[in-house]
C-alpha positions as CSV (number, residue, x, y, z in Angstrom):
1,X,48.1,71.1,177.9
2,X,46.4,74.1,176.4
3,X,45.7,72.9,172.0
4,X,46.6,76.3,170.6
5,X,49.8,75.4,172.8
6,X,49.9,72.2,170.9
7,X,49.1,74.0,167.3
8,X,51.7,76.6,167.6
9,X,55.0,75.0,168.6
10,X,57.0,78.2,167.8
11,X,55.6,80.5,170.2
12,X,56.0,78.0,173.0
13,X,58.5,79.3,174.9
14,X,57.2,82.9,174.2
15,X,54.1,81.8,175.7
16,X,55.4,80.0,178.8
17,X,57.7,83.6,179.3
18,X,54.8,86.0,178.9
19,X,51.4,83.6,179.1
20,X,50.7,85.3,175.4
21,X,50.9,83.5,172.1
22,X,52.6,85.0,169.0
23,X,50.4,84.0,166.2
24,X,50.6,84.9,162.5
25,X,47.5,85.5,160.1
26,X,48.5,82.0,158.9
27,X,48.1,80.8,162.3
28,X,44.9,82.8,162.7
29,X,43.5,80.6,159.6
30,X,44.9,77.3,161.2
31,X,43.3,77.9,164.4
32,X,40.6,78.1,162.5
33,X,40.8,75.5,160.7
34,X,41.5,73.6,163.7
35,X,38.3,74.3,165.6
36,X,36.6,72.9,162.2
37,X,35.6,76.7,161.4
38,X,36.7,76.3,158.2
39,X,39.1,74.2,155.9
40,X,42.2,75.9,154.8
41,X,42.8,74.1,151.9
42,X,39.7,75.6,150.1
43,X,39.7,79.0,151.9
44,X,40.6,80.4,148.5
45,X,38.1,78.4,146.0
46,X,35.6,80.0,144.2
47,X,32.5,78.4,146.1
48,X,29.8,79.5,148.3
49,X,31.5,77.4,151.0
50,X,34.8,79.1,150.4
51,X,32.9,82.6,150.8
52,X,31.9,81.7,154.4
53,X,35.2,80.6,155.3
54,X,36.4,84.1,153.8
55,X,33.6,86.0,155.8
56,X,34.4,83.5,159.3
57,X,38.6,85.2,158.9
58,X,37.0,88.5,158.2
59,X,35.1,88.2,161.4
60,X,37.6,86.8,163.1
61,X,40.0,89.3,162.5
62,X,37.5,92.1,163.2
63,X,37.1,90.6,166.9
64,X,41.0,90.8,167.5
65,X,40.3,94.2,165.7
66,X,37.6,95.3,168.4
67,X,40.0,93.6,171.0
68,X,42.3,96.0,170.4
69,X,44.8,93.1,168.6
70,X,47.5,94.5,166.9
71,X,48.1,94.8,164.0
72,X,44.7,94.1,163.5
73,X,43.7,97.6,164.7
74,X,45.7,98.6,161.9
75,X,43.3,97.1,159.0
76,X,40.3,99.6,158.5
77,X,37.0,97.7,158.2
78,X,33.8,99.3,156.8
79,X,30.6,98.0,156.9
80,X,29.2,95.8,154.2
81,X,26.6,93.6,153.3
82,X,27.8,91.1,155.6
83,X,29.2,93.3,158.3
84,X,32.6,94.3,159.3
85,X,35.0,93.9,156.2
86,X,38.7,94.9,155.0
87,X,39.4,94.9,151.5
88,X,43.4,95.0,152.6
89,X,43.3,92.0,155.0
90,X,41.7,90.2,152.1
91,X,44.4,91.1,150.0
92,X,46.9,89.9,152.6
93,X,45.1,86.3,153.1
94,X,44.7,86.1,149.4
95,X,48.7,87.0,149.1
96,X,49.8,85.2,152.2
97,X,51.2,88.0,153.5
98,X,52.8,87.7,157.4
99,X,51.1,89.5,160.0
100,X,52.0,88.4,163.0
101,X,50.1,89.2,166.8
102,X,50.3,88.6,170.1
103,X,47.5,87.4,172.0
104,X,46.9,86.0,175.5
105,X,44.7,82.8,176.6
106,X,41.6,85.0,177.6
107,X,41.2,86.8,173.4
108,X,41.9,83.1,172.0
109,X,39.0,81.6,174.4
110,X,37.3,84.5,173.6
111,X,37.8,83.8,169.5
112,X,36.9,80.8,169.9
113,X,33.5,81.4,171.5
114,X,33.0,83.9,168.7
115,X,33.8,82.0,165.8
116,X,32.7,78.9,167.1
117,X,28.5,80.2,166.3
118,X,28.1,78.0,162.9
119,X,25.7,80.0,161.9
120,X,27.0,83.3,160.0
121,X,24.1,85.2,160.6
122,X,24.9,85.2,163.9
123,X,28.7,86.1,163.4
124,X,27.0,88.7,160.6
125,X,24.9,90.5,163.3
126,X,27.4,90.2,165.8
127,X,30.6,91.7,164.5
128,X,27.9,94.1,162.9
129,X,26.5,95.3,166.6
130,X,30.6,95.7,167.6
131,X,30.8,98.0,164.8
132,X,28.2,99.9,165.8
133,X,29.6,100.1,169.5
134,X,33.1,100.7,168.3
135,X,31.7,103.8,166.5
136,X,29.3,105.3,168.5
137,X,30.3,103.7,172.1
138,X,27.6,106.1,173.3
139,X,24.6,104.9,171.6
140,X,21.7,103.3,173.1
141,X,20.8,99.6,172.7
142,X,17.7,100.3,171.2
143,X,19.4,102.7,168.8
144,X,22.2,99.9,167.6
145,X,19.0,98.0,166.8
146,X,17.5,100.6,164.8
147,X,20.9,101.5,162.9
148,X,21.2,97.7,162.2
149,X,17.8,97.4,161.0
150,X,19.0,100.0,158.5
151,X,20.8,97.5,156.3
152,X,19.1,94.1,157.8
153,X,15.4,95.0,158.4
154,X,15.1,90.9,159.1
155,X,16.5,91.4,162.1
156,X,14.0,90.4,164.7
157,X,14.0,92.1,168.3
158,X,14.4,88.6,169.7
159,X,17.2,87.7,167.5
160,X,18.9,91.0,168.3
161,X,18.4,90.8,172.2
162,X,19.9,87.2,172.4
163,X,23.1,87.9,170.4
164,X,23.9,91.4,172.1
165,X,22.6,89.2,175.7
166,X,25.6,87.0,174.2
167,X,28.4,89.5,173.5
168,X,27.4,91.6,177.0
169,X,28.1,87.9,178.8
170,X,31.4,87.0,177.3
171,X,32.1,91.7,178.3
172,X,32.8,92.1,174.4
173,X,29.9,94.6,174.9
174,X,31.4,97.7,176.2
175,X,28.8,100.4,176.6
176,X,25.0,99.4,177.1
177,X,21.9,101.2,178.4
């Protein structure tokens, strides 16, 4: 049987109706916490460790955002330091505000491949090269690359080609030249 199945008891039968899962942000963070992404408990601390957990929701919530997830498409996310952020979903993690979705078996595999990349440079340059293409869904590769270099010139072309290689294999990628 399929473990989100297992995690999220209360959406069974919705999911065995309509093969989609009705999560809520709480469940987004359990999930997470499941797959060893992070640990709930200290989500909230005031630690470096506790900031990545922080930035691995804020990534994972811009994915479902990207994915066209609602009410994640709701949340406007600009571009920070570390890529794609939403002041007001921080405020509802922080608040433990509801926000319940809907998602199928194919946007929770393809969470968990996302969030799954320990390394948050990786999840940095990747939610950060979405952005880009949810933007400007026009723009050339090479041109994402250059825009990205904007705000992290240590982006190397090799590091850049592997995770977009990445994203256009799992079809997160929409538009590429």
């Amino acid at each position: 049987m399929d473990k989100t199945v297992n995690l999220y008891a209360c959406s069974k039968a919705y999911k065995l109706l309509t093969n989609n899962y009705i999560l809520m942000l709480y469940d987004l963070i359990s999930l997470l916490d499941s797959w060893k992404i992070i640990d709930r408990s200290r989500l909230l601390d005031d630690s470096d460790e506790a900031f990545e957990f922080r930035l691995k929701v804020q990534k994972a919530a811009y994915l479902l955002r990207y994915l066209g997830i609602s009410p994640f498409n709701n949340y406007s996310f600009g571009i920070y330091l570390y890529g794609p952020y939403s002041p007001d979903l921080a405020k509802d993690y922080y608040n433990g505000t509801p926000l319940e979705f809907t998602a199928d078996k194919n946007i929770i595999q393809k969470l968990e491949w996302f969030v799954k990349h320990s390394d948050s440079r990786w999840l940095e340059v990747a939610s950060s090269i979405l952005y880009i293409y949810d933007r400007y869904s026009e723009m050339s590769k090479e041109n994402v690359l250059s825009l990205l270099r904007l705000s992290k010139p240590w982006i190397t072309d090799k590091l850049f080609e592997s995770i977009h290689d990445d994203l256009l294999s799992k079809g997160l990628v929409r538009f590429c030249s």
